[in-house]
C-alpha positions in Angstrom: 0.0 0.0 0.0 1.9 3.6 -0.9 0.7 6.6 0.8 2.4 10.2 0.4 5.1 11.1 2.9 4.5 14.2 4.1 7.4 17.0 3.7 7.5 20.2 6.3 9.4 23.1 6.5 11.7 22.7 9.8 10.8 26.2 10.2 7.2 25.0 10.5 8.2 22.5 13.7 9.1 25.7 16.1 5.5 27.5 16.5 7.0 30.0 18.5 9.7 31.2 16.3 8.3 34.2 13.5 9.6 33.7 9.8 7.8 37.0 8.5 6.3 39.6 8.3 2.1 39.0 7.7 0.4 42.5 5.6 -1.9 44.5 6.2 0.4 46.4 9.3 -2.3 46.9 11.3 -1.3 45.1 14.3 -0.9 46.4 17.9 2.8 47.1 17.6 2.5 48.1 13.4 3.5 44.9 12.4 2.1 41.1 13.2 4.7 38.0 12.3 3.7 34.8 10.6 4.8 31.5 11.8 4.1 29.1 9.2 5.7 29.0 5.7 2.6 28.8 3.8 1.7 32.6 5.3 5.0 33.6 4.7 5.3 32.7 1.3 1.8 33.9 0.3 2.5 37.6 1.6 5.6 37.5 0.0 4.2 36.9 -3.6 1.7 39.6 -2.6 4.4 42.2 -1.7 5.8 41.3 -4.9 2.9 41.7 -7.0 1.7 45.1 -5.1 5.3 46.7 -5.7 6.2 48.2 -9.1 9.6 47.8 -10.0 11.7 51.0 -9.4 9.4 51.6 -6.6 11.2 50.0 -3.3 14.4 52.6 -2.7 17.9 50.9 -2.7 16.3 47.7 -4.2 15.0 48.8 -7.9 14.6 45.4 -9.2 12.0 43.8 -6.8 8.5 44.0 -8.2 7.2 43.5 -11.4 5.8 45.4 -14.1 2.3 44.1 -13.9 0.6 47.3 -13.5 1.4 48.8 -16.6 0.2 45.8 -18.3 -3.5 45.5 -16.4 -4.6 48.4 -17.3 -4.4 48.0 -20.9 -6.9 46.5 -23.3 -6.8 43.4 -22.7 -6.4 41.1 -25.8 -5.4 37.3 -25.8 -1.9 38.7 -26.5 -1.7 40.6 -23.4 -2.9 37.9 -21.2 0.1 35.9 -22.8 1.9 38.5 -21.8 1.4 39.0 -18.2 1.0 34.9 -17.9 4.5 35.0 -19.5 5.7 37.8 -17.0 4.4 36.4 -14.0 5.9 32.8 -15.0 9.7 34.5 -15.5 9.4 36.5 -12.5 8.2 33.5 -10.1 10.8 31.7 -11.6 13.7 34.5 -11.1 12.1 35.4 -7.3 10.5 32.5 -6.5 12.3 29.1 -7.8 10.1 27.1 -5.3 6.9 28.4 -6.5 5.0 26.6 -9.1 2.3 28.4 -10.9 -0.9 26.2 -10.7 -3.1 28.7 -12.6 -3.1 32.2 -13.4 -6.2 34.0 -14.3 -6.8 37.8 -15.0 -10.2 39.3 -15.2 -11.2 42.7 -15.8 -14.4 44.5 -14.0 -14.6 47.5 -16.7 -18.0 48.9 -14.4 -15.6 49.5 -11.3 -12.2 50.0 -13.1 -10.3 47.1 -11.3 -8.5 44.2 -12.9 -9.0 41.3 -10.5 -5.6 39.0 -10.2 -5.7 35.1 -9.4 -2.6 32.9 -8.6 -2.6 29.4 -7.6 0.3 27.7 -6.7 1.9 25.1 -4.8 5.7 25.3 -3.3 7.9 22.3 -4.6 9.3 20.0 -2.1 5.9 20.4 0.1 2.7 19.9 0.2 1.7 23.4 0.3 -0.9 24.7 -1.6 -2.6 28.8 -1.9 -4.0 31.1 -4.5 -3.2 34.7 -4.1 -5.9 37.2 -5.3 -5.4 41.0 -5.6 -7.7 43.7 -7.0 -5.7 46.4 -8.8 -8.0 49.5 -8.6 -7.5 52.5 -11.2 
């Protein structure tokens, strides 16, 4: 009989010990930590996303360009496109993230582009979607 062993993060087996840094800041003290990897990971790929690049000061190349590119018409060319971007970039930032789906609907009524990502981290058994609405 096979049966799935089970891979975790050894930061995962120390519940008291913080690996990030969880967004919104709206904790008591401005920030609240996470403490598993799964929370970790998602609210990096959402800092990511959320920062252009050029934007973060003494680190130009973090973020993506994926702004520019949402607010365009959107065409089965520029879908490619940002499925294409968001691919290289996961694979330049995030080596351990694998891209499950990707999906990128526009709401023309409230000007907002919704974003979807689903992925799982290699190695693990970890599995999240990611979804941001980009307002205009």
């Amino acid at each position: 009989m096979a049966f799935e062993v089970r891979k975790i993060d050894p930061l995962d087996l120390q519940p008291r010990k913080a690996i990030g840094v969880k967004l919104p800041f709206s904790g008591r003290a401005v920030f609240n930590s996470t403490y598993q990897s799964k929370d970790a990971i998602r609210t990096n790929l959402i800092n990511y996303f959320l920062t252009a690049k050029q934007e973060r000061f003494l680190n130009p190349t973090f973020g993506n360009s994926l702004r520019n590119l949402l607010f365009e018409n959107m065409t089965e060319q520029s879908v490619k496109a940002i499925d294409t971007l968001i691919k290289r970039d996961l694979e330049i930032y995030f080596p351990r993230v694998e891209p499950t789906n990707i999906s990128t609907v526009g709401v023309p009524d409230s000007n907002t582009v919704q974003f979807s990502l689903s992925y799982k981290v290699r190695e693990t058994n970890i599995e999240d979607e990611v979804v941001i609405n980009f307002e205009l």
